[in-house]
VEXPA-476093 format. One record per residue: residue number from 1; residue in one letter; chain; x, y, z of N, C-alpha, C in turn. Coordinates in nm, 3 decimals. Example, Ala and Ser with C-alpha at 12.3 -4.5 7.8 and 13.67 -1.06 7.14 Angstrom:
2
ATOM	1	a	A	1.319	-0.569	0.780	1.230	-0.450	0.780	1.320	-0.330	0.780
ATOM	2	s	A	1.285	-0.225	0.708	1.367	-0.106	0.714	1.290	0.003	0.787
//
This chain:
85
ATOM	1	x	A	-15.001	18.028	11.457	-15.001	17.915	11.368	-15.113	17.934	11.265
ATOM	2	x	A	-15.080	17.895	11.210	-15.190	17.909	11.037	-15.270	17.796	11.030
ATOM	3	x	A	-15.446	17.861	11.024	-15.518	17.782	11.042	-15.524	17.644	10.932
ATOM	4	x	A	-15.548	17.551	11.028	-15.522	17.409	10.901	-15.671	17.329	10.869
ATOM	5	x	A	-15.801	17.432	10.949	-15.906	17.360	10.916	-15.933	17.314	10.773
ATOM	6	x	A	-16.001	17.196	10.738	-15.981	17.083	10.604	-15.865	17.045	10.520
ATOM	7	x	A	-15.739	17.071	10.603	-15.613	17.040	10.541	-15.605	16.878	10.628
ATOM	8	x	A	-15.535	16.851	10.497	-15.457	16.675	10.576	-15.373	16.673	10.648
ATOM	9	x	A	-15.421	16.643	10.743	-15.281	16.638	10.860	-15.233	16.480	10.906
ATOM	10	x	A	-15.093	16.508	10.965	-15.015	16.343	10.902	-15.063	16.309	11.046
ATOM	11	x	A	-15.004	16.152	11.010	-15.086	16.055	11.072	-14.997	16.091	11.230
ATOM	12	x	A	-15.007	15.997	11.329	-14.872	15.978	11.455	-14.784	15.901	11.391
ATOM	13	x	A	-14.794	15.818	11.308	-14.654	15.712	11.223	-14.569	15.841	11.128
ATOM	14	x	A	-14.667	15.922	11.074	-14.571	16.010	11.010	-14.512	16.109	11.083
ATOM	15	x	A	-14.600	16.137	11.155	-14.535	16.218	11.268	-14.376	16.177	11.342
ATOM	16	x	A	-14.414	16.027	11.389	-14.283	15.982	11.418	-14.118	15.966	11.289
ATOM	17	x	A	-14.219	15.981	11.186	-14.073	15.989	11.082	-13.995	16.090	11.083
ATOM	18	x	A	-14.126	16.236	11.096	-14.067	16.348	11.081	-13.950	16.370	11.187
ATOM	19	x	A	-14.034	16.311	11.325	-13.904	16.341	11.471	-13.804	16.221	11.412
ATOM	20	x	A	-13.787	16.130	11.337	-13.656	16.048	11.320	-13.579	16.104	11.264
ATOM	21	x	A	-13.619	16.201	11.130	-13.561	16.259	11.001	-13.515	16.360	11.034
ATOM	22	x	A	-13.575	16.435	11.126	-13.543	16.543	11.168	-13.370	16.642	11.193
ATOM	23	x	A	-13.399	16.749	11.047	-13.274	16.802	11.027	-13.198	16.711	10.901
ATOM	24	x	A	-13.262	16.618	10.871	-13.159	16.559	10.750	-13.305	16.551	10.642
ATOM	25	x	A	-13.406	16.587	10.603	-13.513	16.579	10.546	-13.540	16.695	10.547
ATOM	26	x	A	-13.598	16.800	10.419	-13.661	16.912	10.381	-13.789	16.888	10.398
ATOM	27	x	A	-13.838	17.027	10.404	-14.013	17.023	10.456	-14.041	17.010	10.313
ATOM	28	x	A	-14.027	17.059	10.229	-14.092	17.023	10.062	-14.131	16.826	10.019
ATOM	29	x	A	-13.947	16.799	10.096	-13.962	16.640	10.057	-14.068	16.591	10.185
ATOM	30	x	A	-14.084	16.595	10.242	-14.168	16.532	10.366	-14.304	16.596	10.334
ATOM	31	x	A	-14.338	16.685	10.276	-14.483	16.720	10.233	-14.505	16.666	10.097
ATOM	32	x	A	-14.421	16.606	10.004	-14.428	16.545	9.881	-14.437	16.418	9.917
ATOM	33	x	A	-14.372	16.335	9.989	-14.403	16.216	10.064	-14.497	16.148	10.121
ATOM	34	x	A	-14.530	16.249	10.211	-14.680	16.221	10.286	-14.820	16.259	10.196
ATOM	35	x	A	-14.772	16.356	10.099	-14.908	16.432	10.025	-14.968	16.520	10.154
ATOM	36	x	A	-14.890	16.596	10.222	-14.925	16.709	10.308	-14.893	16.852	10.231
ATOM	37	x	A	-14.922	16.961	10.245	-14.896	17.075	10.211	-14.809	17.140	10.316
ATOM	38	x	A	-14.697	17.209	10.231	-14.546	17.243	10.307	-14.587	17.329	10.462
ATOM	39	x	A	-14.724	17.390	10.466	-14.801	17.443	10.587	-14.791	17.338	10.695
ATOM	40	x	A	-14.882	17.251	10.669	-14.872	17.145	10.743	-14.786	17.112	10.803
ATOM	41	x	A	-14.670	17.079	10.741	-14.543	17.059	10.762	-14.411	17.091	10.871
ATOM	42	x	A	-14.500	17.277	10.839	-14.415	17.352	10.910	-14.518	17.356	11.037
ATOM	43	x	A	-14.616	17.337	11.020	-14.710	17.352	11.140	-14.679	17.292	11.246
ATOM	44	x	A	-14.643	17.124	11.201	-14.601	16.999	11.260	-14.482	17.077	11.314
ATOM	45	x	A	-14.408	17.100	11.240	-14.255	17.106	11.355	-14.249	17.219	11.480
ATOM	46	x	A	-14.340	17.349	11.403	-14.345	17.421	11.537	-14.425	17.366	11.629
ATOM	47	x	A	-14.501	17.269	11.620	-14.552	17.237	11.772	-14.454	17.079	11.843
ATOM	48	x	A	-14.361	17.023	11.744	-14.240	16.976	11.778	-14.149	17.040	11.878
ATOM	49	x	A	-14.151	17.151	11.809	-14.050	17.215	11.911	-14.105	17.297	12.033
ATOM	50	x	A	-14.272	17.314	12.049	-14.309	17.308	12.196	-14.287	17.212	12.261
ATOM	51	x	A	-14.269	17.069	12.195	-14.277	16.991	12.307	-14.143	16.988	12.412
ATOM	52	x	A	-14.162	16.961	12.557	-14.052	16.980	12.627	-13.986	16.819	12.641
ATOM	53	x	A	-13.879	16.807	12.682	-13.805	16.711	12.739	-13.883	16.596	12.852
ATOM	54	x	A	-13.918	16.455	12.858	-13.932	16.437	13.009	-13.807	16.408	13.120
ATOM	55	x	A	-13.794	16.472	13.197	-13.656	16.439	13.321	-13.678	16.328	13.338
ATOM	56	x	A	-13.513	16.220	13.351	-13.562	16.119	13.362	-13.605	16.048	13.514
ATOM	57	x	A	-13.698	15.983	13.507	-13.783	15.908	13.605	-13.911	15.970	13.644
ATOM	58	x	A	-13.895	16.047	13.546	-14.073	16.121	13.491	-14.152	16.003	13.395
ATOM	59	x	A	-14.268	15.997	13.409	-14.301	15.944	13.313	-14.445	16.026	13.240
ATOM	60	x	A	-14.474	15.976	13.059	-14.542	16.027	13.018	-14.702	16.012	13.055
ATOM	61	x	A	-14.812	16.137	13.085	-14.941	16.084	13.084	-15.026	16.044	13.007
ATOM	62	x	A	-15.069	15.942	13.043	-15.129	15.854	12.995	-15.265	15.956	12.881
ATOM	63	x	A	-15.305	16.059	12.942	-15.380	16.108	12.832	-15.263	16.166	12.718
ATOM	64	x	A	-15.108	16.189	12.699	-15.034	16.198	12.610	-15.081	16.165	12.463
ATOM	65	x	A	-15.147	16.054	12.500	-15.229	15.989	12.355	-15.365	15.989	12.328
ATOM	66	x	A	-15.405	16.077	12.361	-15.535	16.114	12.376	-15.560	16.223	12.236
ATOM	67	x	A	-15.620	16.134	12.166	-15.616	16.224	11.993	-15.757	16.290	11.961
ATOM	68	x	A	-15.762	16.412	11.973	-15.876	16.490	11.906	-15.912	16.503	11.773
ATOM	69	x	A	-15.791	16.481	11.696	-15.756	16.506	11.525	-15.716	16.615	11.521
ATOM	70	x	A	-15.676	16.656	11.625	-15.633	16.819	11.608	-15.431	16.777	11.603
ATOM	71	x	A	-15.371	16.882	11.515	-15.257	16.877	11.523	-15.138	16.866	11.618
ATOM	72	x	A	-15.199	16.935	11.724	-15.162	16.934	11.880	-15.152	16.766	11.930
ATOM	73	x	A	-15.245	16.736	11.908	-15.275	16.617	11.980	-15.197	16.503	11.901
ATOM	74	x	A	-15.192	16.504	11.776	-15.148	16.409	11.658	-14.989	16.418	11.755
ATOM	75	x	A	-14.958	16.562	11.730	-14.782	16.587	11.749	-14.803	16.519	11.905
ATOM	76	x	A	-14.812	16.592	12.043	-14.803	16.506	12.145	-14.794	16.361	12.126
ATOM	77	x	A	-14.860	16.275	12.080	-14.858	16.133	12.066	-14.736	16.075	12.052
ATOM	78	x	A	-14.708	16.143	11.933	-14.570	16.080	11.862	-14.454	16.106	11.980
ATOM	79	x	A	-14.477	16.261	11.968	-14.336	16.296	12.074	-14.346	16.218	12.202
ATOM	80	x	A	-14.453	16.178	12.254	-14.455	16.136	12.372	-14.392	15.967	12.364
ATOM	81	x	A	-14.340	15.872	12.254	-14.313	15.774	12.238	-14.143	15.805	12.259
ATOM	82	x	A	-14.088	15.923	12.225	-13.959	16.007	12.187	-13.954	16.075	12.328
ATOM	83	x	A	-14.001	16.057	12.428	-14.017	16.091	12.563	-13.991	16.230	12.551
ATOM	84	x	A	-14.111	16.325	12.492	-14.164	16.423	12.539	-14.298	16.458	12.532
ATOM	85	x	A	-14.329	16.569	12.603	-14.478	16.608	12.644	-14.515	16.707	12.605
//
């Protein structure tokens, strides 16, 4: 992943747009939107698509939302509302 130290990284609300939009929204328009850089962008979705599935009658942990400001942590949050981890 390409380092994003002093880049803007989106919020967990934008985060959650991106997992709504997802596949019907271009990374150009969603980095023109937010005022993110198309990096960012793409940064966000590959750690989207680490996140795994929860089986159901799993539930998410509670540190799930536990935000460092790091991109990792931003993405977990969101996904974890979208029941993954």
């Amino acid at each position: 992943m390409e380092d994003l130290t002093g880049k803007k990284l989106p919020t967990v609300e934008q985060v959650e747009i991106i997992i709504a939009e997802y596949g019907t929204t271009g990374i150009d328009e969603i980095a023109d939107r937010f005022g993110l850089e198309p990096a960012v962008v793409h940064a966000t979705l590959d750690c989207l698509r680490r996140l795994r599935r929860i089986s159901e009658g799993e539930t998410a942990p509670a540190i799930a939302c536990y935000r460092d400001d790091k991109l990792e942590s931003i993405v977990r949050c969101a996904g974890s509302k979208y029941g993954y981890v």
